[in-house]
C-alpha positions, 0 to 999 in steps of 0.5 A, spaced: 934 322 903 932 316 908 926 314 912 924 317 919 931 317 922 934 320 929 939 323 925 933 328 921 932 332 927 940 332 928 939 336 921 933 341 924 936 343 930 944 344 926 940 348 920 937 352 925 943 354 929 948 355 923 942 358 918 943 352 914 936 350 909 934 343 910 931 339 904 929 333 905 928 328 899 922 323 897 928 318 896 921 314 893 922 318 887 925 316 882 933 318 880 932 322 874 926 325 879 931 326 883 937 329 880 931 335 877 929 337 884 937 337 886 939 341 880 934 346 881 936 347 888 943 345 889 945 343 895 951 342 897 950 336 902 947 329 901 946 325 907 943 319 905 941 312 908 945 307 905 938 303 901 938 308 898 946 307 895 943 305 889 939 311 888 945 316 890 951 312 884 945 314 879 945 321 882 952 322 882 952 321 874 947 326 874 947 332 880 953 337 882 953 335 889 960 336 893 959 331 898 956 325 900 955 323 907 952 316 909 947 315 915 949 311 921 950 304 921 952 303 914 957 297 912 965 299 910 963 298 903 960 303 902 966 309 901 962 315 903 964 319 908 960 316 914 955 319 919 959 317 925 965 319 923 963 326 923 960 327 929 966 325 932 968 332 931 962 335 934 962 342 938 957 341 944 958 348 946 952 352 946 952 355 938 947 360 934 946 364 928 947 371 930 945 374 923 938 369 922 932 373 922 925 369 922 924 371 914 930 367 913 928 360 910 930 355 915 926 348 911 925 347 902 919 342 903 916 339 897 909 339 895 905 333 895 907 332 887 900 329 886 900 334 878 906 333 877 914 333 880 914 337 886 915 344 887 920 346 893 916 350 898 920 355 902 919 355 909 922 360 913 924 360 922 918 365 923 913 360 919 915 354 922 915 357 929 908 359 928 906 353 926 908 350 932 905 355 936 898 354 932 898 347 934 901 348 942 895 354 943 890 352 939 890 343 941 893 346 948 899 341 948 904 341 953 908 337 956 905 331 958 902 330 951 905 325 946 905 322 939 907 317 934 909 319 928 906 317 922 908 321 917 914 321 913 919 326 914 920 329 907 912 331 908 910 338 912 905 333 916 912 329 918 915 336 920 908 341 922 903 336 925 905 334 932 913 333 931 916 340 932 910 343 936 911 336 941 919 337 942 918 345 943 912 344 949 916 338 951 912 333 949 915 326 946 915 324 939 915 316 937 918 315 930 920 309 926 923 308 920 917 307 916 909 306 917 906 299 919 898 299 921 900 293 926 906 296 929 903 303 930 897 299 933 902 295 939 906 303 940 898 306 941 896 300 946 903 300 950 907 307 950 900 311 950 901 317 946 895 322 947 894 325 940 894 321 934 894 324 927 895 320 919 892 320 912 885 316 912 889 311 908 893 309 915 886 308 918 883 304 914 889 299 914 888 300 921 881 298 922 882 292 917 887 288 922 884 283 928 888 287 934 884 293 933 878 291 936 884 289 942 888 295 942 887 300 948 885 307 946 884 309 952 890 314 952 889 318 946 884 324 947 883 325 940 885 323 933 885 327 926 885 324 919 888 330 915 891 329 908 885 326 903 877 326 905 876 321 911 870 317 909 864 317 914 866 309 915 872 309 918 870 315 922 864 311 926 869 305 927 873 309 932 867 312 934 865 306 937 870 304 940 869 312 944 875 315 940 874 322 939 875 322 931 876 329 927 879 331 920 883 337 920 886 340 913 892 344 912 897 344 906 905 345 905 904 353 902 900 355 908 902 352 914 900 346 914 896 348 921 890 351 919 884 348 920 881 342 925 874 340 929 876 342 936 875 335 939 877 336 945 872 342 947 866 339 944 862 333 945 861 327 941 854 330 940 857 335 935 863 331 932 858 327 929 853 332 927 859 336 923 863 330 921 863 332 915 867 339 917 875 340 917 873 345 923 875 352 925 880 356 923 886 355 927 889 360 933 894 364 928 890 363 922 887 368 917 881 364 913 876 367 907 872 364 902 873 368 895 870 369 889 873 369 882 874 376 882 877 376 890 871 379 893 869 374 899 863 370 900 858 369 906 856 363 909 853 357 905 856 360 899 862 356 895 869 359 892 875 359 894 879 358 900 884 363 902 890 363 907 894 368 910 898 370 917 905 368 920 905 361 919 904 362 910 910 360 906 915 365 902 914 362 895 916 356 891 924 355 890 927 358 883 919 359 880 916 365 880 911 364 875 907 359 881 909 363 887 905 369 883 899 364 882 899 361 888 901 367 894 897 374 893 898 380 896 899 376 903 894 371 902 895 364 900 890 362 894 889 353 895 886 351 889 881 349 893 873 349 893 870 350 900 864 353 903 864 355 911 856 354 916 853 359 921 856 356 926 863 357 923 866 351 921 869 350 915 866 344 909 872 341 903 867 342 896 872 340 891 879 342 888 878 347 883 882 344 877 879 338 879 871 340 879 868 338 872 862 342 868 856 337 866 851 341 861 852 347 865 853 345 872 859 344 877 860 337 880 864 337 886 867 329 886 868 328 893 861 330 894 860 323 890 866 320 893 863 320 900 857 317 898 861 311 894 863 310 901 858 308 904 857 302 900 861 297 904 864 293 898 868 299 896 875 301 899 877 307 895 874 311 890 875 316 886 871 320 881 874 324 875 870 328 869 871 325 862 869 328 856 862 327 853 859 329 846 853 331 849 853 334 856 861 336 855 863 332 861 860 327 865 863 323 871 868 316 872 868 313 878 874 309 879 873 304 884 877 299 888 873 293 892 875 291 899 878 284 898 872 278 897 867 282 896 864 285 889 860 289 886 857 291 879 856 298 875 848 296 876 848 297 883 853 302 884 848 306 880 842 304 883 845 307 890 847 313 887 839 314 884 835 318 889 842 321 893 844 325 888 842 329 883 842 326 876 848 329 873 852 328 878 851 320 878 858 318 874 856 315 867 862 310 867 864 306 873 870 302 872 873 296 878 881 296 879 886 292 883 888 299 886 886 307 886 893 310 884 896 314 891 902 318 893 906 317 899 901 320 904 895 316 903 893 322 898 890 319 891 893 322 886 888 325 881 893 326 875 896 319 874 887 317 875 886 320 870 892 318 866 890 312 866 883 312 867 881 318 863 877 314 857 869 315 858 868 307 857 867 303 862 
């Protein structure tokens, strides 16, 4: 339970030599949220950073957990046993798990939890090899390649996206705490990583600070936006400063490594043709488009995007009524709504369970979505149905304004007119402060619709 620490890759290499399951926890959830997680999964030891001491004296009242170890540099006032104080009696002989096989699970990683409290993925050795192996053969990362972590370690992307395929190649890995978009600007312009990866969150808080336009990208081969969609302004920010900007789409249960535009093997020429694209399946990574009743579909044609190959989890912990939905007969179902072009790149529609019926007609809100964000007074929206007495459900766009800037519902309006189809154009449109988003950027439809889900504006 910390921020990105040093001490995480201690836990990752000491729970692959001795077959131990590493889970590392959101410590932004909050206690009761917690004390679920950690009865359901029972581990035996906490190691927590010690800003989170408040937290683990609640969690200590409501879990059953036999030892609690503070990470290093905590005060003496806190009674725990210490991190220093056990590595004190490290064994650095050579040491590995004679009875481990590649099935065995190796990390419990927990969805994004944007519909709800999060489920623990099961992720074995064999998946997070894979994974890696996915990244190095497919991006062709080696030694001399480089990445400043963004994403938080509790997540799949902190761990699968550059982390562990870097330190298998020989790479190295730039990690800090937590996230600054000023910070992370200065480790682009001064240690010169090659690959930068992050949620469309992070870069649009980096285009909106002065030192972007000084910072030196000259080291980066590429960057790639994963997580939420990327909207088209952000994208052609970068690309004016001739960074090769691509999105990629992944997620906990399938790798997260399974599809990304090949930026480095095409030219600029094509990126921005196929912008829209989270790009083509990676090295190891079986892909299908599927319709309700399991029969895959051809090019063009919308339904959902399935997963399977080496690199898929094993299941979710201690509920097998989800893993049953969501993991059949060795593919991964995503819930999402995609589409594939003859040149073989693949197209995010929409999520399933997020598409809304407007008098008869599916309506996908990213497709919306990505238009609200070429009016360049929008910072982020999200669209969401609502009911209607007459068409059953009609559209809500949920709009946050860049900072001075305004707008009124009559000029949202008249944008959309004549770039969309009637019914897809949202009936209600309502301004707040701030689009509500999880911890990687990604807004989070549920707690939207919780609060915003009312047909008036």
């Amino acid at each position: 339970m910390s921020r990105n620490r040093i001490e995480l890759f201690d836990a990752c290499y000491a729970a692959g030599k001795t077959g131990g399951v590493l889970v590392p926890y959101n410590a932004r959830l909050s206690v009761d949220e917690l004390a679920q997680l950690i009865n359901s999964e029972q581990p035996v030891v906490l190691f927590y950073e010690d800003i989170f001491a408040g937290a683990v004296a609640g969690l200590k009242q409501k879990t059953q957990v036999k030892k609690y170890i503070v990470l290093s540099g905590a005060g003496a006032e806190i009674k725990d046993l210490h991190y220093e104080e056990i590595m004190v009696g490290g064994d650095s002989s050579p040491r590995c798990c004679a009875g481990l096989s590649f099935d065995d699970t190796y990390f419990i990683i927990h969805t994004g939890g944007t519909t709800g409290l999060p489920k623990g993925g099961l992720i074995s050795h064999g998946a997070m090899l894979f994974n890696s192996m996915n990244e190095i053969v497919t991006w062709g990362i080696s030694h001399v390649d480089s990445a400043h972590l963004l994403l938080p370690l509790f997540h799949t992307g902190g761990w699968n996206l550059l982390t562990l395929p870097l330190l298998h190649a020989g790479g190295r890995l730039l990690i800090n705490k937590q996230f600054d978009p000023k910070q992370s600007l200065q480790v682009i312009n001064d240690e010169k990583p090659t690959f930068v990866f992050g949620a469309a969150t992070i870069f649009r808080m980096m285009i909106d600070l002065p030192e972007f336009a000084a910072t030196d990208f000259s080291s980066v081969k590429w960057i790639m936006a994963g997580a939420a969609p990327t909207p088209l302004n952000i994208m052609e920010k970068f690309w004016a400063r001739g960074i090769r900007f691509v999105l990629g789409y992944g997620m906990t249960e399938a790798g997260p490594n399974n599809l990304s535009v090949p930026a480095e093997f095409i030219d600029f020429e094509e990126i921005r043709a196929k912008y829209a694209s989270v790009g083509k399946p990676m090295y190891f990574t079986l892909a299908a488009i599927v319709d309700d009743a399991g029969n895959e579909l051809g090019d063009e044609e919308v339904g959902e995007l399935v997963w399977s190959g080496p690199q898929i989890f094993s299941g979710y912990w201690n509920n097998e009524a989800e893993t049953k939905k969501t993991l059949r007969d060795g593919w991964v179902y995503t819930g999402d709504m995609a589409r594939r072009d003859k040149d073989g790149y693949y197209y995010i529609v929409g999520r399933k369970k997020n598409m809304f019926i407007s008098g008869g007609e599916n309506v996908f809100p990213p497709e919306i979505e990505k238009i609200l964000y070429e009016l360049p007074e929008v910072y982020e929206a999200c669209v969401i149905g609502v009911p209607d007495d007459k068409w059953g459900e009609v559209g809500k766009a949920v709009i946050s304004l860049r900072p001075g800037k305004t707008l009124t519902k009559e000029q949202v309006l008249a944008f959309l007119g004549g770039k969309l189809a009637k019914y897809k154009i949202p009936r209600y449109i309502q301004f707040v402060e701030d689009v509500p988003k999880n911890n990687v950027g990604k807004i989070e439809n549920a707690r939207v619709i919780s609060l915003y889900g009312k047909p008036q504006d």
